[in-house]
N, C-alpha and C positions, 0 to 999 in steps of 0.2 A: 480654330476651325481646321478640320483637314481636309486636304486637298488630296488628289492622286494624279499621277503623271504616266508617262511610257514612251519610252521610245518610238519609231514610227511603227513598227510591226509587231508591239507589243510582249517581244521576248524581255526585257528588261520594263520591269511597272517599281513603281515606288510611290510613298506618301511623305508629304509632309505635316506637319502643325504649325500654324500660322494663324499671328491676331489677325481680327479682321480690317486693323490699320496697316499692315506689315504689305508695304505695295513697292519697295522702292528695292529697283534692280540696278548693277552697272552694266554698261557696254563697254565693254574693255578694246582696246583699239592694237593688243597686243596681236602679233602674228599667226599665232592658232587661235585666237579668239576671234580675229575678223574671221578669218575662212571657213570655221564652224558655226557665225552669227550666234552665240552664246550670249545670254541674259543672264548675266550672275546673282543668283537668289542664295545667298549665303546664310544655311540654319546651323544650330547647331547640332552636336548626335544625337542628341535623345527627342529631338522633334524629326528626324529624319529615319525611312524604315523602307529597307528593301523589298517589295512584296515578291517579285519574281526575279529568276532570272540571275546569269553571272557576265559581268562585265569585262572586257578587255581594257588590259592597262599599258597604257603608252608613258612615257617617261622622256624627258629631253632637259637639257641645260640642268640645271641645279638639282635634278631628280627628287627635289621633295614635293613636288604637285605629282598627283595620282591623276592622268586624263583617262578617263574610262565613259568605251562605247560598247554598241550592241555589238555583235559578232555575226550577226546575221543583217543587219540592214546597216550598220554604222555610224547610225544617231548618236552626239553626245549628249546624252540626259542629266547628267551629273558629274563630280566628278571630288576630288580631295584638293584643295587649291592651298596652292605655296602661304598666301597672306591670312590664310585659316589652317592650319595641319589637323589640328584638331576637330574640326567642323564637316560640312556637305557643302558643295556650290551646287544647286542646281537649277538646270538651265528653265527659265521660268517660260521658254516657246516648248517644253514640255510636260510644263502643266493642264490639266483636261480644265482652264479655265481662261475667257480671251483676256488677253493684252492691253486692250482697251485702258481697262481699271491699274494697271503700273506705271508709276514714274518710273520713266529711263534718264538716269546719272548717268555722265560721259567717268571713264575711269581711264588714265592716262596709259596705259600697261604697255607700250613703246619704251617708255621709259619710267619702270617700273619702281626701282630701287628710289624714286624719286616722289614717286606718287603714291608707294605705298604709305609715305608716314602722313597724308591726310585722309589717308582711309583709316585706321587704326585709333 
């Protein structure tokens, strides 16, 4: 099924494709993850489609995660994440569909290097 999402102001929209069992997000407890409250909905690229919009890209520590927001309101909608390079994370409180229906998984991302090899 697809979905669509957007930033708060709607310069940056995107869709995804997603089964209709596909509900389970992490909340990552890592240090830009709390302070953006990020739902990690991790698809891959050919279920992921930018419909509007060009995003800003922030980069920190190990520069292989892409963090990318709007430029005009500064929603993080999406983004390229370090334990997917190849994939989309996006953030599932920016989907146009409620929360309710997601299981939220705690993801350890304090201590990452450690937590990643039970996500994978």
């Amino acid at each position: 099924m697809r979905h669509t999402g957007s930033c708060h102001c709607g310069a940056l929209a995107l869709a995804v494709e997603l089964a209709d069992d596909e509900r389970d997000v992490l909340d990552c407890n890592c240090s830009v993850c709390t302070k953006k409250g990020f739902l990690h909905l991790i698809v891959d690229e050919a279920r992921f489609e930018l419909l509007r919009g060009a995003p800003i890209v922030y980069t920190f520590g190990t520069h292989t995660a892409k963090h990318m927001f709007c430029g005009v309101c500064g929603i993080h909608a999406f983004y390229r994440p370090r334990s997917h390079p190849n994939a989309w994370d996006v953030n599932a409180r920016c989907l146009d569909m409620p929360l309710a229906g997601w299981r939220i998984k705690a993801f350890d991302g304090a201590n990452w290097e450690r937590a990643i090899e039970h996500l994978r």
